[in-house]
Structure formats: structure tokens, C-alpha cells
MMTF fields as JSON, N, C-alpha, C and O atoms, coordinates in Angstrom:
{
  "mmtfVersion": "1.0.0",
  "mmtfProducer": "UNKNOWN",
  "numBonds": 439,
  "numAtoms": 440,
  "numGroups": 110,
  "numChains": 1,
  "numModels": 1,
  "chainsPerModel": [1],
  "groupsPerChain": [110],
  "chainIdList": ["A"],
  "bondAtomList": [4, 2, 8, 6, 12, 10, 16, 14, 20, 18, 24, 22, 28, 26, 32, 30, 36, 34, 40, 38, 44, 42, 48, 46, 52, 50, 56, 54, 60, 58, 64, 62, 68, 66, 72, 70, 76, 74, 80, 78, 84, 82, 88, 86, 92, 90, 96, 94, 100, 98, 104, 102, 108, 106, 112, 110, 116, 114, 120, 118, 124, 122, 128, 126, 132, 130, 136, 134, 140, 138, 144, 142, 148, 146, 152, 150, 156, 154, 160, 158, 164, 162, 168, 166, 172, 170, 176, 174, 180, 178, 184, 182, 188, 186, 192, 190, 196, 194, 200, 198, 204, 202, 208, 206, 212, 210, 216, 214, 220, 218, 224, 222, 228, 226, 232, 230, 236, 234, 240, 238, 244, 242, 248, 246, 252, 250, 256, 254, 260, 258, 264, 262, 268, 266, 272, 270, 276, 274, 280, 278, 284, 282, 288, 286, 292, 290, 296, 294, 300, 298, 304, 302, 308, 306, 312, 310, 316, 314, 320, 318, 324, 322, 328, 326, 332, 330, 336, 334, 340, 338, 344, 342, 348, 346, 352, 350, 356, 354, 360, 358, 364, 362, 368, 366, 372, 370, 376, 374, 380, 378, 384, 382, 388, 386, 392, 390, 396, 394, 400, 398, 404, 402, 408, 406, 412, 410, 416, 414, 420, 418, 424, 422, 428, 426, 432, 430, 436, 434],
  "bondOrderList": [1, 1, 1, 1, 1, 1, 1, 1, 1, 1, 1, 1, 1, 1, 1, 1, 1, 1, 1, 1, 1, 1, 1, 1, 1, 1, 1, 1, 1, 1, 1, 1, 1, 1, 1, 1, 1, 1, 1, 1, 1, 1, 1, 1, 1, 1, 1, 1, 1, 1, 1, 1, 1, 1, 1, 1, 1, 1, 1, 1, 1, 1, 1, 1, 1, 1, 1, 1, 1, 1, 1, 1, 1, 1, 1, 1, 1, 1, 1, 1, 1, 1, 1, 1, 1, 1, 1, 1, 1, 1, 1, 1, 1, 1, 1, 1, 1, 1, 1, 1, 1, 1, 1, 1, 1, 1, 1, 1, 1],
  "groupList": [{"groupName": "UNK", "atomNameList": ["N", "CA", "C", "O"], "elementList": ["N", "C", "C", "O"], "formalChargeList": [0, 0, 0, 0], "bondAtomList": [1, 0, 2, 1, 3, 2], "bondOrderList": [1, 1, 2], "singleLetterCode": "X", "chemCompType": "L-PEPTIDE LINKING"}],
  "groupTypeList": [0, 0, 0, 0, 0, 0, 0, 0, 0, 0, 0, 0, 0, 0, 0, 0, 0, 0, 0, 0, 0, 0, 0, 0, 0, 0, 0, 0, 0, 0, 0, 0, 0, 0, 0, 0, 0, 0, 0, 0, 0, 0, 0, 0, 0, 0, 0, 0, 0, 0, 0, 0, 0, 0, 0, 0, 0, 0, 0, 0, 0, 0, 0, 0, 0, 0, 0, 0, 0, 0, 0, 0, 0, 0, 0, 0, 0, 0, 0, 0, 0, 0, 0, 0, 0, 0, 0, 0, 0, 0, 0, 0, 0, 0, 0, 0, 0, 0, 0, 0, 0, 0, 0, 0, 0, 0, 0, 0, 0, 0],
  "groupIdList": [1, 2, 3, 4, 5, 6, 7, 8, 9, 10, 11, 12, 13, 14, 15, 16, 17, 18, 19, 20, 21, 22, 23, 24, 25, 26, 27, 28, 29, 30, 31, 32, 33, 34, 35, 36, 37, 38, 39, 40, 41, 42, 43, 44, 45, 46, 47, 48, 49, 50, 51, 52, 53, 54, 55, 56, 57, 58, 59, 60, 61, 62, 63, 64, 65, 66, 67, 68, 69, 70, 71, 72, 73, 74, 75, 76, 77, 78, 79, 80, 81, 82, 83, 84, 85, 86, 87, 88, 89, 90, 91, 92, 93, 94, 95, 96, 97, 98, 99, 100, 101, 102, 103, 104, 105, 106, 107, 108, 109, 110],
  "secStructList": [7, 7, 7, 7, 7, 7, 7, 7, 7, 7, 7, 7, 5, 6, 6, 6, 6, 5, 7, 2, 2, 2, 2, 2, 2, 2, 2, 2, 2, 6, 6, 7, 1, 3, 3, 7, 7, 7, 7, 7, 7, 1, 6, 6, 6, 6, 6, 2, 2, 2, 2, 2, 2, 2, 6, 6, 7, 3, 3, 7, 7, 7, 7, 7, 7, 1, 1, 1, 6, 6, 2, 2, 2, 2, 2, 2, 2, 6, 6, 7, 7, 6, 6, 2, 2, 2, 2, 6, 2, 2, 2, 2, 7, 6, 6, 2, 2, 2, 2, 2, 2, 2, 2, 2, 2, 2, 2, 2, 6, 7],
  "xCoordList": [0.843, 0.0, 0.895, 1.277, 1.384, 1.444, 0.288, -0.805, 0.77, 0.186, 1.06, 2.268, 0.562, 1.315, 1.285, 0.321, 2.533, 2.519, 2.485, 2.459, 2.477, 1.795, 0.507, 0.228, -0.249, -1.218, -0.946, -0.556, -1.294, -1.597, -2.754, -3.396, -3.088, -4.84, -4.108, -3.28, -4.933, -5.203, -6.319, -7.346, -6.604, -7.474, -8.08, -7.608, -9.308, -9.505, -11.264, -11.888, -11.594, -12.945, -13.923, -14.308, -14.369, -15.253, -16.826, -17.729, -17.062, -18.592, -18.943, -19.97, -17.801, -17.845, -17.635, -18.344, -16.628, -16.362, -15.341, -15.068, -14.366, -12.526, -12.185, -12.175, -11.69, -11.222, -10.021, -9.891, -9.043, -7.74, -7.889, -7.001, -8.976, -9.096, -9.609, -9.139, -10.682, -11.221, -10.06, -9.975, -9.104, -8.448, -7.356, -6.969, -6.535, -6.198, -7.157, -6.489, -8.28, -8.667, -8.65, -8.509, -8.758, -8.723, -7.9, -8.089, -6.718, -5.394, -5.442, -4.853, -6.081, -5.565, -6.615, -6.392, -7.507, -8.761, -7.382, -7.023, -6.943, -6.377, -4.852, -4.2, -4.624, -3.765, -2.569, -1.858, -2.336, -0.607, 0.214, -0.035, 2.113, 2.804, 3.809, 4.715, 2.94, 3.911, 2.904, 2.425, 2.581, 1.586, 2.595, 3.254, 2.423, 2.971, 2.091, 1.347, 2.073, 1.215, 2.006, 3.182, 1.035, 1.784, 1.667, 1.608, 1.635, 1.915, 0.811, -0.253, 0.933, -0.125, -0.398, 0.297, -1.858, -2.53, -2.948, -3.215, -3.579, -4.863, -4.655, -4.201, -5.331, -5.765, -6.337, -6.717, -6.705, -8.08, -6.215, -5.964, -5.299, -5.056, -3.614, -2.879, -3.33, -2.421, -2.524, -1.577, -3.666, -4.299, -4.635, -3.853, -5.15, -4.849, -3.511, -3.348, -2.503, -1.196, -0.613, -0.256, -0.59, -0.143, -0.781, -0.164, -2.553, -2.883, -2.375, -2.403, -1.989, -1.744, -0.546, -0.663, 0.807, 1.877, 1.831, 2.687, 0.997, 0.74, 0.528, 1.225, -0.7, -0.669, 0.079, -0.5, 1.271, 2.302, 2.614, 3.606, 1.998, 2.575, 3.295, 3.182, 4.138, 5.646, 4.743, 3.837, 4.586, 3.912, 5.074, 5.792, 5.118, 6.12, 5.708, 5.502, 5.56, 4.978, 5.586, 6.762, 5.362, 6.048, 5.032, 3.864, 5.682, 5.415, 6.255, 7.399, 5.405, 6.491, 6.591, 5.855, 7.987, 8.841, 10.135, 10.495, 11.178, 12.281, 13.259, 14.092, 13.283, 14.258, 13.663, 12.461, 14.323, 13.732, 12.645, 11.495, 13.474, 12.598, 11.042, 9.96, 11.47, 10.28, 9.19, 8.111, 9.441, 7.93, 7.132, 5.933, 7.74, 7.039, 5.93, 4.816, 6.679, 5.513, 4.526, 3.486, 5.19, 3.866, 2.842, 1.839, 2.929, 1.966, 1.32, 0.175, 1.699, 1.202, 0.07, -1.132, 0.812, -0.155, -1.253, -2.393, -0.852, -2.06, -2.946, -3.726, -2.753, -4.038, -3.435, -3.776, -2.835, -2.227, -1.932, -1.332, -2.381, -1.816, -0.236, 0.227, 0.477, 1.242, 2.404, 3.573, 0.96, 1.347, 1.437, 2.241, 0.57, 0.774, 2.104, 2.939, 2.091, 3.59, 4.848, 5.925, 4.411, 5.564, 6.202, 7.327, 4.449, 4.532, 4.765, 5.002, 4.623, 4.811, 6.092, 6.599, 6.755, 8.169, 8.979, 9.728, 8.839, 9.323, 9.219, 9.857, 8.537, 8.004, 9.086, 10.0, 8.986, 10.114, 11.398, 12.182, 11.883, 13.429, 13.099, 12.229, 13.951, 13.324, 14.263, 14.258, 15.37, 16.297, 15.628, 15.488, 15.262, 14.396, 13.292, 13.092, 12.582, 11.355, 11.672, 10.859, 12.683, 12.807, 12.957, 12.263, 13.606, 14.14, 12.944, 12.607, 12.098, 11.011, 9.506, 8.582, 9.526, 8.47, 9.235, 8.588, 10.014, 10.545, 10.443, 10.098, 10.709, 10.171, 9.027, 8.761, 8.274, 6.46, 5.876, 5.006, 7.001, 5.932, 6.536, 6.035, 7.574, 8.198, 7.615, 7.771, 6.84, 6.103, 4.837, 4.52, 4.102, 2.65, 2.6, 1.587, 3.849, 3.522, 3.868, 3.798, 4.165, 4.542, 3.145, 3.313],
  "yCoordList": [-1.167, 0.0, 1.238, 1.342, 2.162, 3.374, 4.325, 4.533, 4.778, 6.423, 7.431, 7.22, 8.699, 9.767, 10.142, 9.783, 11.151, 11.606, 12.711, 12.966, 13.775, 14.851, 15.074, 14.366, 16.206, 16.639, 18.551, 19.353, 18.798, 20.569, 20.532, 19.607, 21.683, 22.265, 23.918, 24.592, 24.09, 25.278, 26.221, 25.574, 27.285, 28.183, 28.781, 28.635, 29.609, 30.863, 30.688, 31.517, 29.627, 29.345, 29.262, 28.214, 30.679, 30.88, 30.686, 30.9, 30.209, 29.65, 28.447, 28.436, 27.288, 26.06, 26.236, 25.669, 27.049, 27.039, 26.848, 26.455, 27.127, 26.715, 27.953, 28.706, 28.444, 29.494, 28.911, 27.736, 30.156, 29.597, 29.631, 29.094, 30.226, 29.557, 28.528, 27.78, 28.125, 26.747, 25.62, 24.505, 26.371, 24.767, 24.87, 23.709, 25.759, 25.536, 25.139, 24.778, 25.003, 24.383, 22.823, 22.015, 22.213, 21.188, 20.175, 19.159, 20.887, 20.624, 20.144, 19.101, 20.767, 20.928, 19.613, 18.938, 19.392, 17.835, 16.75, 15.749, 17.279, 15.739, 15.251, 14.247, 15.799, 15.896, 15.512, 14.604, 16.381, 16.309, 16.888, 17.977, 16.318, 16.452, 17.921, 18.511, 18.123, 19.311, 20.139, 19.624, 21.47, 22.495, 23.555, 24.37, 23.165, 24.54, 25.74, 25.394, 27.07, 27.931, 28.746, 28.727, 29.405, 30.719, 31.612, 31.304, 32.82, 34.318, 34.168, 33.685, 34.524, 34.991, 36.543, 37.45, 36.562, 38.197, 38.501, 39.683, 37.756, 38.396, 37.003, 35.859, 38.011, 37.406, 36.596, 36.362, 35.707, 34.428, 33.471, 32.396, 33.913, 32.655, 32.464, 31.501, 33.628, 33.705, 33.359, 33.737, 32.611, 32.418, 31.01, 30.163, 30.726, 29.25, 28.458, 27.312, 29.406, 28.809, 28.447, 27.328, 29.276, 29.376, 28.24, 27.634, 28.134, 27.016, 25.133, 24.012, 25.588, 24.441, 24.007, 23.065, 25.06, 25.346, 24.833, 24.084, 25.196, 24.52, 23.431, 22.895, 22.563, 21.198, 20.263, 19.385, 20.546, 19.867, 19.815, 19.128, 20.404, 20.654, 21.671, 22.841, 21.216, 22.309, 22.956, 22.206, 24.33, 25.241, 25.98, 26.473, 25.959, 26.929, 28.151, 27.794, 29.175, 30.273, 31.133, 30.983, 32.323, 33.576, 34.226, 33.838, 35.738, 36.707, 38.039, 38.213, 38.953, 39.773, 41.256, 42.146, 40.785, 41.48, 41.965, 41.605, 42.851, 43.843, 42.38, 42.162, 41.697, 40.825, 39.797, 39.94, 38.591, 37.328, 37.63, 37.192, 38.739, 39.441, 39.749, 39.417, 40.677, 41.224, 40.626, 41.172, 39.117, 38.339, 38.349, 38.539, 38.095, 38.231, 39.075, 38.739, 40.98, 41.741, 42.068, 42.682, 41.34, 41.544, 40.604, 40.748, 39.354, 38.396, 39.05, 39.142, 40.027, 40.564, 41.464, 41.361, 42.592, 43.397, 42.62, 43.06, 41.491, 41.337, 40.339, 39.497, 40.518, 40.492, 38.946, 38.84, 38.238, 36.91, 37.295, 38.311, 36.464, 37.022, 36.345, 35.241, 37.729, 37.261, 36.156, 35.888, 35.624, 34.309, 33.086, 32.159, 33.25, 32.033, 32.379, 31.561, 33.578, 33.652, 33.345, 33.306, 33.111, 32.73, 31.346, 30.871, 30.741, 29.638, 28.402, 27.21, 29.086, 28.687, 28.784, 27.776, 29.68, 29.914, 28.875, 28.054, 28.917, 28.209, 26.306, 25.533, 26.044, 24.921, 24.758, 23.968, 25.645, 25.311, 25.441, 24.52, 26.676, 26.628, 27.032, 27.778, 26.374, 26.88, 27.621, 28.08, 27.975, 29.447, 30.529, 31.612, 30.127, 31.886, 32.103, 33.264, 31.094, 30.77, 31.529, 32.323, 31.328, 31.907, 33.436, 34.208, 33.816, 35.455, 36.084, 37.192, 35.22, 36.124, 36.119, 36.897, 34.934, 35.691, 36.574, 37.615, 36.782, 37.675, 39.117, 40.11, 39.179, 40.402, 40.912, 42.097, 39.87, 39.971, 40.692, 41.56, 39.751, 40.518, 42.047, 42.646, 42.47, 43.413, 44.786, 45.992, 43.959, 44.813, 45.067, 46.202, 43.661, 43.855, 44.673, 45.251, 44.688, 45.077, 47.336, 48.112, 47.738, 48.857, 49.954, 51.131],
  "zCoordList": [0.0, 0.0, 0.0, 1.165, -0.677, -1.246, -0.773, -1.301, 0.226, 1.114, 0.847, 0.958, 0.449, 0.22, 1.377, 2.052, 2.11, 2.555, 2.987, 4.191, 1.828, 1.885, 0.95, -0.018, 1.415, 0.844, 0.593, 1.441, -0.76, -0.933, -1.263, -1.759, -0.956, -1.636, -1.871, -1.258, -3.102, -3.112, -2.747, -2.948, -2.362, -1.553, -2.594, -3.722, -2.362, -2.898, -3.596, -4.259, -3.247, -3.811, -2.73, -2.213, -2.367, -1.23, -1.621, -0.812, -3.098, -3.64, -2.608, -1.929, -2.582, -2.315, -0.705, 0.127, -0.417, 1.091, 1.438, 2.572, 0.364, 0.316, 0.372, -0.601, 2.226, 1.596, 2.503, 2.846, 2.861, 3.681, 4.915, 5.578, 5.596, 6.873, 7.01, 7.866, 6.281, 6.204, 6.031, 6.545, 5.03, 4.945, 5.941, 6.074, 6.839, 7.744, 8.668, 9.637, 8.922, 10.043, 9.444, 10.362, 8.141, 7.842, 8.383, 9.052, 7.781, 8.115, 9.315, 9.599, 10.106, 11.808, 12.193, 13.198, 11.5, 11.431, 11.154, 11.775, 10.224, 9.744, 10.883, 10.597, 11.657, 12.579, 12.108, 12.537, 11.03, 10.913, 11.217, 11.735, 10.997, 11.968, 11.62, 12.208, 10.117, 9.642, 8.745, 7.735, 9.141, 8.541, 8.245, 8.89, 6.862, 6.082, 5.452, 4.534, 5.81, 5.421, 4.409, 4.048, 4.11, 3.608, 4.696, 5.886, 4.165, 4.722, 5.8, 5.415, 7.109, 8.196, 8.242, 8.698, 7.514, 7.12, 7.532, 7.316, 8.738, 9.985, 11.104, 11.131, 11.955, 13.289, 13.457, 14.604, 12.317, 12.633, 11.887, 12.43, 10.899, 10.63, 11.17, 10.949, 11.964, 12.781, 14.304, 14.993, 14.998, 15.763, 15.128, 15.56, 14.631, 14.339, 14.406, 14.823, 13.855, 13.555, 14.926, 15.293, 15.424, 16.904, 17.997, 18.874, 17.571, 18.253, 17.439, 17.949, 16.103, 15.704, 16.851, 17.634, 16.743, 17.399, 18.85, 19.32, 19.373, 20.663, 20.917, 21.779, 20.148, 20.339, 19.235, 18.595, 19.132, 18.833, 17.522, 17.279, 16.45, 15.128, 14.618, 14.982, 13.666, 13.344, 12.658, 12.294, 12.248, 10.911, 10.844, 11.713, 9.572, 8.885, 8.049, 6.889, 8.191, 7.541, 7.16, 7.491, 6.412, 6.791, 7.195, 7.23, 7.666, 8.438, 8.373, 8.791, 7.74, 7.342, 8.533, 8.96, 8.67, 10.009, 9.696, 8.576, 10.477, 9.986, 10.392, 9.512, 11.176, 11.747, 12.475, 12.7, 12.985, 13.563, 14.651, 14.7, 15.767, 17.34, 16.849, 17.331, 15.456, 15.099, 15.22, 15.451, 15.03, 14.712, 15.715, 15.51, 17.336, 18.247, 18.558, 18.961, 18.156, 18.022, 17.301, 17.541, 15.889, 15.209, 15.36, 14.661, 16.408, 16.498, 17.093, 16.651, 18.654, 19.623, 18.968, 19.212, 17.875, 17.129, 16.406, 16.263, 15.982, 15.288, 16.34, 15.894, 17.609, 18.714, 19.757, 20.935, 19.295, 19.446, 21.253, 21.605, 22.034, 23.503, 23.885, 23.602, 24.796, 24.76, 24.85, 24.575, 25.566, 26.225, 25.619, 25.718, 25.051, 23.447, 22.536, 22.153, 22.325, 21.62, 21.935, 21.339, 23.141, 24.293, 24.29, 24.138, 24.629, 24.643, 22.967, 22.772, 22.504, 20.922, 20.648, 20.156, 20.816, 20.539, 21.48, 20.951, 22.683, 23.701, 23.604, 24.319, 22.848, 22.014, 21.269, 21.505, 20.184, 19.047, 19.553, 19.323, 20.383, 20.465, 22.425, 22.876, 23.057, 24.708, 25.014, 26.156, 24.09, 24.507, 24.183, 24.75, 23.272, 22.178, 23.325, 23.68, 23.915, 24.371, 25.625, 26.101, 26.094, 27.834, 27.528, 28.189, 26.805, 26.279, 25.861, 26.279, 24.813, 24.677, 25.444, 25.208, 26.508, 27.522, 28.424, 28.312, 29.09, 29.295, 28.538, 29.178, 27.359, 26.864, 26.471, 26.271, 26.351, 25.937, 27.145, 27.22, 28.554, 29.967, 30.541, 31.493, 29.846, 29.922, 29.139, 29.331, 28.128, 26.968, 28.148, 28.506, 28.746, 28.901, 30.14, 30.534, 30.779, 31.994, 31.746, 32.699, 30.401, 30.077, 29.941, 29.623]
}
């Protein structure tokens, strides 16, 4: 038996109900171990990503920021609490992770 192991879809057909939040939430149904997005443009799919992030899947995205730090605040700006950004980061790398709740609560507490 021959199973692929990945799957793409393309987005953009909101007649049917395919749009890109829909199929990131798909994604997040089919419980896999690696979610690749594109660009995070708003708060509903940057908020998904982050919850993918949390319960244990890698997403790889971009995010457009001046430098690596940057990303943190622009999650914050685009509504993401800080604490999830924290905890998401701290997930992937737990050096980056300790440095930047530290600065998230340095931000919240300003």
C-alpha cells in the first residue's frame, strides 16, 4: 500500500467554502505532523497557527517582520496574547522561548 505523505490544496474558492481559513482548520482535522502555510494576514489565521503550534505541530509560515525578534511583536499586534507567543516559541526553540516571555511581559507590563 502506497500512502502519500503529503497533501496541498489550493485556496480561494469561497462559492464552495474553500477558503484559507477553512483549509487551515482542515489541516488541523487531519492531525498532521507538519503544517505549512503561507503568509499569516490576519488574526483568525495567525491564531490558528499558533494554536496548531501549541498542540504539537511544526507550521512553517512567513510573516512579514524587519528581523527574527520582530515576529514576536507583530503576532502581539495582530491580537495573538502574549502568552501564546511565548509559549509557541518556547516549544520550538526553549532558549528563544525563555528570552522572549521575558520580553512579551516586559512589553505587557509597560
Amino acid at each position: 500500500m502506497n500512502q502519500s505523505l503529503r497533501n496541498q490544496s489550493g485556496t480561494g474558492n469561497p462559492d464552495i467554502g474553500l477558503t484559507y481559513v477553512a483549509a487551515i482548520e482542515s489541516f488541523l482535522s487531519q492531525d498532521s505532523d507538519i503544517i505549512m502555510l503561507g503568509e499569516l494576514k490576519d488574526h483568525l489565521t495567525a491564531e490558528l497557527a499558533v494554536k496548531a503550534a501549541l498542540t504539537g505541530h511544526l507550521v512553517l509560515s512567513t510573516l512579514p517582520a524587519n528581523d527574527a525578534a520582530g515576529i514576536l511583536t507583530r503576532l502581539v499586534n495582530m491580537g495573538i496574547e502574549p502568552f501564546a507567543v511565548a509559549s509557541a516559541v518556547s516549544l520550538a526553540c526553549p532558549e528563544a522561548g525563555k528570552d522572549s516571555l521575558r520580553a512579551l511581559q516586559d512589553r505587557a507590563d509597560l
